[in-house]
C-alpha positions in Angstrom: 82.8 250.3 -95.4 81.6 248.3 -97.9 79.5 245.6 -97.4 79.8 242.6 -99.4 76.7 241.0 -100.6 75.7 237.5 -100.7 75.6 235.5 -103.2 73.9 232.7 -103.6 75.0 230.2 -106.1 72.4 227.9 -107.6 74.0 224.4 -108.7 72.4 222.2 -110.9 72.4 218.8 -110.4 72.4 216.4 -113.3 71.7 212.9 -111.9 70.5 211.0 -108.6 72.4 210.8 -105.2 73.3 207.1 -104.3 70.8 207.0 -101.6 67.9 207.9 -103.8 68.8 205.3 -106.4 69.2 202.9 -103.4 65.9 203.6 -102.4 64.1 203.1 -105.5 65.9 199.7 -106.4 64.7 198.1 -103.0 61.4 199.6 -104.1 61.6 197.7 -107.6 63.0 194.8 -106.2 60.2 194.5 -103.4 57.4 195.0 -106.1 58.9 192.0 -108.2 59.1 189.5 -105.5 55.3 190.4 -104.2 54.7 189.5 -108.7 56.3 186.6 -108.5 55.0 185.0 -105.3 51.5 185.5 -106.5 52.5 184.7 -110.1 54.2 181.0 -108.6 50.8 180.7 -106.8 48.9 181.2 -109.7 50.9 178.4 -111.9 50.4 176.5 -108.9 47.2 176.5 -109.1 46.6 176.7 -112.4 49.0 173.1 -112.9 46.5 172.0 -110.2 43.2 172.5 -112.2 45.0 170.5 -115.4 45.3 167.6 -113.1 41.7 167.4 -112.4 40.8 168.0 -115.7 43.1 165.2 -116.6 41.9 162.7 -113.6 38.4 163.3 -115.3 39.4 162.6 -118.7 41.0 159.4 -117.3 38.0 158.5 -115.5 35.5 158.8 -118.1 38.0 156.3 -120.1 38.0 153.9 -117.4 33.8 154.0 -117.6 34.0 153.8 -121.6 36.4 150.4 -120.8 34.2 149.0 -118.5 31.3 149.2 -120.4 33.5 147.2 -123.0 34.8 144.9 -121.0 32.8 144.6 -117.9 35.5 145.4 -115.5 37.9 148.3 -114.7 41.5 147.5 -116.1 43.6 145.5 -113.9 47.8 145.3 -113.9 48.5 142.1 -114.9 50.3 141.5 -111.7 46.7 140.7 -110.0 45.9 141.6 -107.0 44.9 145.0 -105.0 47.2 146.8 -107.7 48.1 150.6 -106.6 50.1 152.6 -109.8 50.1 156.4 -110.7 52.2 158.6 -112.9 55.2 159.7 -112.0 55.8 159.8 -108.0 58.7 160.4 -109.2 60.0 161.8 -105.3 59.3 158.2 -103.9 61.7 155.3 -104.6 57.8 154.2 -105.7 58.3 155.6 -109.1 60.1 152.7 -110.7 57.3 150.4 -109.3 54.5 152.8 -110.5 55.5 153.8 -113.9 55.3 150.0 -115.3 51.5 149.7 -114.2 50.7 153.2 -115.3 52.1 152.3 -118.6 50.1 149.3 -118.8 47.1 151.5 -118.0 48.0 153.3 -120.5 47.7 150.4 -123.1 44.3 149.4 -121.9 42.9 152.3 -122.0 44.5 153.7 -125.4 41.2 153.2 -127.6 39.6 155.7 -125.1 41.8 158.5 -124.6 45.1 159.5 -126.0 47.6 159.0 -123.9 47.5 159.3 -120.0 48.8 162.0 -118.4 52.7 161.9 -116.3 53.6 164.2 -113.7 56.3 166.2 -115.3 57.3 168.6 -112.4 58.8 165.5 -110.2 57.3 167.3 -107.2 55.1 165.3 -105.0 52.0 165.9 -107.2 50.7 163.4 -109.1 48.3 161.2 -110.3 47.0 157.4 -108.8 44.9 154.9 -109.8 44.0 151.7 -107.8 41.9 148.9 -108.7 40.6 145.8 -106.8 41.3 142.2 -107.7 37.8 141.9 -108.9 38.6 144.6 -111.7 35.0 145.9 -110.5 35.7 149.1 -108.4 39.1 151.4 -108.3 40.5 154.9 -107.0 41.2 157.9 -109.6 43.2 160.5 -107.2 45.2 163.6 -107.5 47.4 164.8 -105.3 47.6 168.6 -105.7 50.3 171.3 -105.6 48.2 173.8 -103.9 47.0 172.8 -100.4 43.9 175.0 -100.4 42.4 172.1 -102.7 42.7 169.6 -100.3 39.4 167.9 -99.7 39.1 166.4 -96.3 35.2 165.5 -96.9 36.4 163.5 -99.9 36.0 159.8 -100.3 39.6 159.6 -101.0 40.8 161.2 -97.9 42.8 158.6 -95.4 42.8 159.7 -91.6 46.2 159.1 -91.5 46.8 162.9 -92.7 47.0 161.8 -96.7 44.6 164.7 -97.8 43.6 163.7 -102.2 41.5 165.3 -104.8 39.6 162.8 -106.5 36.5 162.4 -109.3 35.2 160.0 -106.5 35.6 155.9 -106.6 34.0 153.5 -107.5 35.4 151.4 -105.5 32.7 148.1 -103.3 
């Protein structure tokens, strides 16, 4: 009798099975997602420190004015005037952008030109002056909620939470 041997046939495979390439995609796709998050965060963040930057910039204008004119620049509306750039997710923004613009003016032999919220999110900047022209607000309102200062001067109990170079504001 004779015995038949095994055989044993080695195959070579050329190429992935569909449950390895599965795998690995879900992997790529989960590392790019984790990226961008903290790469959105970042810009976040990053858009935030620009606007303080800015609202300092702004605010060392406003001094330079007053020391020129011996009282912080005032819409010519009168008044408690309120104004910032670009709210632009308020119906507020058509009512803003005039006295902003006018700021803008005023202050144009001190700093360039004033910054405008470009991302229409609810970020932005605000200036408010008194009547007297002798005190005013310089806030921010920031992307990234970790800046939030509730020890500010700026801060309103009412849950409005600003970033602001301080007031000067009697």
């Amino acid at each position: 009798m004779k015995q038949k041997g095994l055989t044993f046939t080695l195959r070579l495979r050329s190429g992935f099975t569909l449950i390895e390439l599965l795998v690995v995609i879900s992997v790529i796709g989960l590392l790019a997602s984790v990226i961008l998050i903290s790469l959105n965060s970042a810009r976040a963040k990053a858009r935030d420190a620009k606007r303080i930057a800015d609202i300092r910039q702004i605010q060392k204008a406003l001094e330079l004015y007053y020391d020129q004119n011996n009282e912080y620049p005032r819409y010519d509306g009168g008044g408690i005037v309120t104004c910032g750039g670009a709210w632009a997710t308020t119906d507020d923004a058509p009512t803003f952008m005039p006295c902003w613009n006018d700021l803008q003016t005023k202050l144009s032999p001190y700093i360039n030109r004033l910054p405008v919220e470009i991302l229409w999110t609810s970020s932005g900047y605000h200036y408010k002056t008194q009547n007297s022209g002798q005190g005013y607000y310089l806030l921010m309102y920031p992307e990234n909620n970790s800046m939030y200062r509730t020890d500010s001067p700026c801060y309103d109990s009412q849950g409005s939470l600003w970033w602001c170079t301080g007031n000067n504001w009697e």
